[in-house]
FINU-645830 format. One record per residue (C-alpha): residue number from 1; y, z, x. Coordinates in steps of 0.2 Angstrom, whole numbers, padded with zeros to 4 digits. Layout:
REM residues N
NUM  Y  Z  X
...
REM end
This chain:
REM residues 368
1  -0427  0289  0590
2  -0442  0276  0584
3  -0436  0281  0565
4  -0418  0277  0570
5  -0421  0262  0579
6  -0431  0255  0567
7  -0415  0258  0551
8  -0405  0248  0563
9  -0416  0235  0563
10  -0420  0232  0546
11  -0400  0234  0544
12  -0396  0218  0556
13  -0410  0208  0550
14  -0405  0203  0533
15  -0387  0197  0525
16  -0378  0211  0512
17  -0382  0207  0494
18  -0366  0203  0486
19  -0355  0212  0473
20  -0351  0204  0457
21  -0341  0210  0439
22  -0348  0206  0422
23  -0331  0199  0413
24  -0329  0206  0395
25  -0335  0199  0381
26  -0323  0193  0365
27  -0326  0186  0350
28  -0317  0169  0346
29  -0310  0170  0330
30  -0294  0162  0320
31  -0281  0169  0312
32  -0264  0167  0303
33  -0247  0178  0303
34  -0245  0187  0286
35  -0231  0182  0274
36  -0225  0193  0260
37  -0216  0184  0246
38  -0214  0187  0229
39  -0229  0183  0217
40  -0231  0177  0197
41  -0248  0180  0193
42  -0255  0165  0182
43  -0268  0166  0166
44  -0277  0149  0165
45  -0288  0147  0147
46  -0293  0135  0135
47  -0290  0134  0118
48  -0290  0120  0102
49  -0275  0110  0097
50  -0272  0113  0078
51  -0257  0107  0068
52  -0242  0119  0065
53  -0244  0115  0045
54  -0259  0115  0032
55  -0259  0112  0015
56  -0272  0111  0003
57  -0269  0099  -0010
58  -0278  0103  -0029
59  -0274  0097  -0046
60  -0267  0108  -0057
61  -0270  0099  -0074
62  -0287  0088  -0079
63  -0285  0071  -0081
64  -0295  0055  -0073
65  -0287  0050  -0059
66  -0277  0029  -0059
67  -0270  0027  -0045
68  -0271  0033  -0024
69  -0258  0027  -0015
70  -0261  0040  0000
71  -0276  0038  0011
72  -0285  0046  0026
73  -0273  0045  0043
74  -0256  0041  0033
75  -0240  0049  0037
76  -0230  0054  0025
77  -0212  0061  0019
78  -0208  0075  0009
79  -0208  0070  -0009
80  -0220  0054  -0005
81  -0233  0050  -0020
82  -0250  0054  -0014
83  -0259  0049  -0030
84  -0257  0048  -0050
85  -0267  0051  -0065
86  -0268  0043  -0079
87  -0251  0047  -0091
88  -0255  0043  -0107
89  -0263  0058  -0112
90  -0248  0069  -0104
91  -0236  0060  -0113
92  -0243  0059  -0127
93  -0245  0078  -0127
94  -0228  0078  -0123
95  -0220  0069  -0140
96  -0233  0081  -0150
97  -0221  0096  -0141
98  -0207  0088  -0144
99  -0211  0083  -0161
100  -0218  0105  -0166
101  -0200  0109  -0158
102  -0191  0097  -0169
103  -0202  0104  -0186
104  -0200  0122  -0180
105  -0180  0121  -0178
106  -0180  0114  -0196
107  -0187  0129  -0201
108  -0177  0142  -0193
109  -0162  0130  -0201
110  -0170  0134  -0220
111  -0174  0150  -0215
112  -0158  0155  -0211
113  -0149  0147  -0225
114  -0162  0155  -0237
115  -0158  0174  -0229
116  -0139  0168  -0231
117  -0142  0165  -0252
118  -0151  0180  -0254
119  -0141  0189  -0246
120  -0125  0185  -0256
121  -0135  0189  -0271
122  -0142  0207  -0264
123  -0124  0210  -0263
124  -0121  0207  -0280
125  -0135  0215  -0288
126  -0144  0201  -0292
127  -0160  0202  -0278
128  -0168  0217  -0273
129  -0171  0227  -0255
130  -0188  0218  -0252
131  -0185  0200  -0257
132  -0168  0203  -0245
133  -0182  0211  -0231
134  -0192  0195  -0234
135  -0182  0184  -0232
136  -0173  0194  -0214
137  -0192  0193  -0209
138  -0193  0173  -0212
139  -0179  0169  -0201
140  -0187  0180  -0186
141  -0205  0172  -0190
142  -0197  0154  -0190
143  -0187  0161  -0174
144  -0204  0164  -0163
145  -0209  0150  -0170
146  -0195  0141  -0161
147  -0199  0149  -0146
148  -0218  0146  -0146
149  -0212  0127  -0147
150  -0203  0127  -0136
151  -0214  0135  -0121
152  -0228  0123  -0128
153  -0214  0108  -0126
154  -0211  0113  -0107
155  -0227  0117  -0102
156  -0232  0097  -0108
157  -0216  0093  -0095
158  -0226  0102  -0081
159  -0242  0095  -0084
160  -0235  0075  -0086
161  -0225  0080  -0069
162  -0238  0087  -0060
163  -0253  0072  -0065
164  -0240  0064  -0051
165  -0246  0072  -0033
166  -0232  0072  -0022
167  -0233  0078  -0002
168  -0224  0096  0000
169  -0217  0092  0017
170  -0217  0076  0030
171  -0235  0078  0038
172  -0251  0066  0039
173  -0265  0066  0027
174  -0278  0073  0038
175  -0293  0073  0022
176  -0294  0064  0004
177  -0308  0070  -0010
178  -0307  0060  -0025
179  -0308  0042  -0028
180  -0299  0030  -0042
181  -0306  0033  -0060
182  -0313  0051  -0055
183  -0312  0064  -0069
184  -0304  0081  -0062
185  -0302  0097  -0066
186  -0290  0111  -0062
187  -0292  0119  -0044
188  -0302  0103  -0039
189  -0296  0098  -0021
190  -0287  0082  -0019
191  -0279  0079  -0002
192  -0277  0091  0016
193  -0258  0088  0022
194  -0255  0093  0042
195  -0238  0095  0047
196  -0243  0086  0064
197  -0225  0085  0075
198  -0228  0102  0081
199  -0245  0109  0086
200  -0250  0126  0086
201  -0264  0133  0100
202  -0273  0150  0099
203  -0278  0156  0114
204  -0289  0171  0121
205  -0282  0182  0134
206  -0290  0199  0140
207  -0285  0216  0138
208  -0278  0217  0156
209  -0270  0200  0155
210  -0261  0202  0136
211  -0252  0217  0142
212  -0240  0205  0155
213  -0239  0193  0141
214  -0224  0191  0130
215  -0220  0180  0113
216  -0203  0170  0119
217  -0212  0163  0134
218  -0215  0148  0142
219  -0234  0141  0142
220  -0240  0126  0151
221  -0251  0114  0142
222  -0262  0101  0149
223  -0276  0090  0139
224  -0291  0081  0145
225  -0288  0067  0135
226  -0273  0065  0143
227  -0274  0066  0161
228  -0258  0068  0170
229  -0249  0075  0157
230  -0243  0093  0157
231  -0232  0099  0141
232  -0220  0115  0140
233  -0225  0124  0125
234  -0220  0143  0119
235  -0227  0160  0119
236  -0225  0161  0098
237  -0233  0176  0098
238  -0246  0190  0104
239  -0258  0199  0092
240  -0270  0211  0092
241  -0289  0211  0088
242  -0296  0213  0071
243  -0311  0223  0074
244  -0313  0235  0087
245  -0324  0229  0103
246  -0317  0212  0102
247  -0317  0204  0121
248  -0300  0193  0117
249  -0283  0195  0110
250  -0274  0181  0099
251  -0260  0173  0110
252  -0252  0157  0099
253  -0244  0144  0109
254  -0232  0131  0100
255  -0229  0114  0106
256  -0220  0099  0100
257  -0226  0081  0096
258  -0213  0071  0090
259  -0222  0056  0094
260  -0239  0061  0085
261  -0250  0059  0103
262  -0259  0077  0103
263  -0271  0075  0089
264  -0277  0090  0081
265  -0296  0097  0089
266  -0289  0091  0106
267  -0296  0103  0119
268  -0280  0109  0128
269  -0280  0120  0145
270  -0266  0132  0143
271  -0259  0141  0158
272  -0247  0158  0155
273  -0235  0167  0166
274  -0241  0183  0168
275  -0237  0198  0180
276  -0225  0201  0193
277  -0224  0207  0209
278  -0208  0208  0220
279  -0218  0207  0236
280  -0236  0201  0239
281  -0247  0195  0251
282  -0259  0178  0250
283  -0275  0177  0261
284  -0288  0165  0262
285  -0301  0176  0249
286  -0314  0173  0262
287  -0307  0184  0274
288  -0308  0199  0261
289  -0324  0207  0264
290  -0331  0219  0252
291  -0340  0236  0256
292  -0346  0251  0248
293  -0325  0259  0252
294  -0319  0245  0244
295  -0311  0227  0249
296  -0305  0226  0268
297  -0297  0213  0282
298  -0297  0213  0299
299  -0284  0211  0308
300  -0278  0207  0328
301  -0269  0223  0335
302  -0269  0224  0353
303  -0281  0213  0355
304  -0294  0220  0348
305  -0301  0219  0327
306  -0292  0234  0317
307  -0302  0235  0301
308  -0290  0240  0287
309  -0293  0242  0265
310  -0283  0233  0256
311  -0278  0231  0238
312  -0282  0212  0228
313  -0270  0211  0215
314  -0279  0193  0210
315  -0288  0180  0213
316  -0279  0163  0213
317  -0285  0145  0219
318  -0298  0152  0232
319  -0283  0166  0240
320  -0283  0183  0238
321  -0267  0194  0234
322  -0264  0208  0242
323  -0251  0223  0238
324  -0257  0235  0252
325  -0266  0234  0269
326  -0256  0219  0275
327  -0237  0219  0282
328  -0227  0202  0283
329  -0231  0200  0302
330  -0248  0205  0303
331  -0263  0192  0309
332  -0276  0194  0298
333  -0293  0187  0304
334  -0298  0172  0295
335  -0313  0163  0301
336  -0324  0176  0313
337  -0322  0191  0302
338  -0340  0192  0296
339  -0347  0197  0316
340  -0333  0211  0316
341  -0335  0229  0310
342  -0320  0237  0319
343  -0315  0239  0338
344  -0321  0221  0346
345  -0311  0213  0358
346  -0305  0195  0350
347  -0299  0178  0359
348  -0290  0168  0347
349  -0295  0151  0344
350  -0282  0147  0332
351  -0266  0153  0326
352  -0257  0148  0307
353  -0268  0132  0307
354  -0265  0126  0327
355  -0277  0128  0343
356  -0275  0139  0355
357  -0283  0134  0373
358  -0295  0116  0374
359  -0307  0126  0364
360  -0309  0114  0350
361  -0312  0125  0336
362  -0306  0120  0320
363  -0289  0125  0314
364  -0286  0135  0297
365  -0275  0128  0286
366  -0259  0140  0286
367  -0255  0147  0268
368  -0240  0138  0259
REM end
């Protein structure tokens, strides 16, 4: 009876303790609705402008040099005189030619006229076989003769026509050698010509990127030197390595420059279409994570972090593309990710770039 009486009292002298429920805890995180749309991937490189055209200018006959009416920077036409050399020893070496032509048709004429006399008097008896042989041999000796002079006669033309330099094509003079009064010899250089009104840029691509590329396409060219600018050029075309091991492949890019403003060892920024793909995914590359299986994304299902692989097809301006793991729909966790391993209740904060709640966390920027 004490024991009892005693229970009861302890029990009526203080209040009950009172019951209370520990609320769940959820991770605030952002996150934006997956979009699939189609992709081109893009191949950004670097490459050197250099002109379409080169020729190498050399005499091709010895002579002192009078007269440069081509310099350094000039543009010029087809056909334009670029220099001369003196002419009076050409032409003088001409009229010698003409002059051994002249003589050496003279003697054919005699020639001819003696095999004709002793020929008539073979017939009558008069001559015998071998003077009639001698004479046949003459007119074929004075007739090489003939034809000696008149090779020696032409090539005194080419020389007095080529101690005049003309420009093959229309181009600029990018480099002159000699200088007025200089003595040159054969194979000596005289000028570089660029054919400068179209430009020509080899670029390097890799081995996974030169496979999506193809001559006939369009190419994008920028230049620092001209900020702001952006020129459309062509794919010309798409080589190969020359020695195994080689890290690059040989794209050339072709550009026009009617007006002569890219200037040859200009650095230009060339930018190529590359693969497609019908449907893709874009994601902020941060919210990729990357473990020992491979790239992964969290996303909101149920609401609750659902930890899923995925496939980066590229790279591009700080996204990544995806071509499995995400579905046009999905929310994919953006900012918050790096706390989650799979399974965590979420709150969102954000949602495609706008708040949810009074929270006052920073949006995400939605994807275009």
């Amino acid at each position: 009876m004490l024991a009892c009486a005693a229970l009861l009292l302890v029990a009526c002298s203080g209040d009950p303790a009172p019951f209370t429920i520990t609320p769940e805890r959820r991770i605030p995180v952002e996150v934006i609705t997956a979009a699939s749309a189609p992709f081109i991937e893009s191949y950004r490189v670097t490459a050197v402008a250099a002109p379409d055209q080169v020729w190498h200018l050399s005499a091709e006959v010895a002579g002192t040099l009078a007269e440069l009416v081509a310099d350094q920077g000039d543009r010029v036409a087809k056909g334009d005189v670029l220099a001369r050399f003196d002419p009076v020893p050409f032409e003088l070496a001409r009229d010698i030619r003409t002059a051994e032509r002249d003589r050496a048709r003279v003697r054919l004429a005699l020639a001819r006229k003696t095999f004709k006399r002793q020929q008539g008097l073979h017939n009558q008896g008069s001559v015998s076989d071998s003077i009639l042989e001698e004479a046949e041999l003459a007119v074929k000796l004075a007739e090489a003769d003939l034809k000696l002079a008149e090779l020696a006669l032409t090539n005194a033309g080419r020389d007095l026509e080529n101690s005049v330099i003309t420009a093959p094509a229309d181009g600029e003079v990018t480099r002159r050698f000699p200088e007025v009064g200089a003595v040159v010899a054969p194979g000596q250089p005289l000028f570089h010509l660029a054919r400068t009104d179209r430009i020509r840029l080899q670029a390097g691509l890799s081995e996974n990127q030169v496979v999506h590329v193809r001559a006939g396409g369009e190419a994008r060219v920028a230049f620092d030197a001209l900020p702001g600018e952006t020129f459309t050029g062509s794919i010309l075309s798409v080589g190969s390595v020359d020695q195994p091991g080689e890290a690059t492949f040989p794209v050339e890019v072709d550009l026009d420059n009617p007006e002569g403003r890219i200037r040859p060892g200009m650095v230009a920024r060339v930018t190529t279409g590359g693969r497609a793909l019908a449907e893709a995914v874009r994601v902020p590359a941060l919210a990729v994570r990357t473990t020992a299986d491979g790239p992964v994304v969290f996303m909101l299902s149920e609401g609750a972090a659902r930890r899923v692989p995925v496939t980066v097809a590229a790279l591009v301006d700080e996204s990544a593309v995806l071509t499995s793991g995400v579905q046009s729909g999905d929310r994919v966790v953006v900012v918050g990710q790096a706390a989650l391993k799979g399974g965590e209740k979420l709150e969102v904060a954000a949602q495609d770039g706008k708040l949810v709640g009074q929270r006052g966390v920073p949006a995400v920027d939605s994807l275009p």
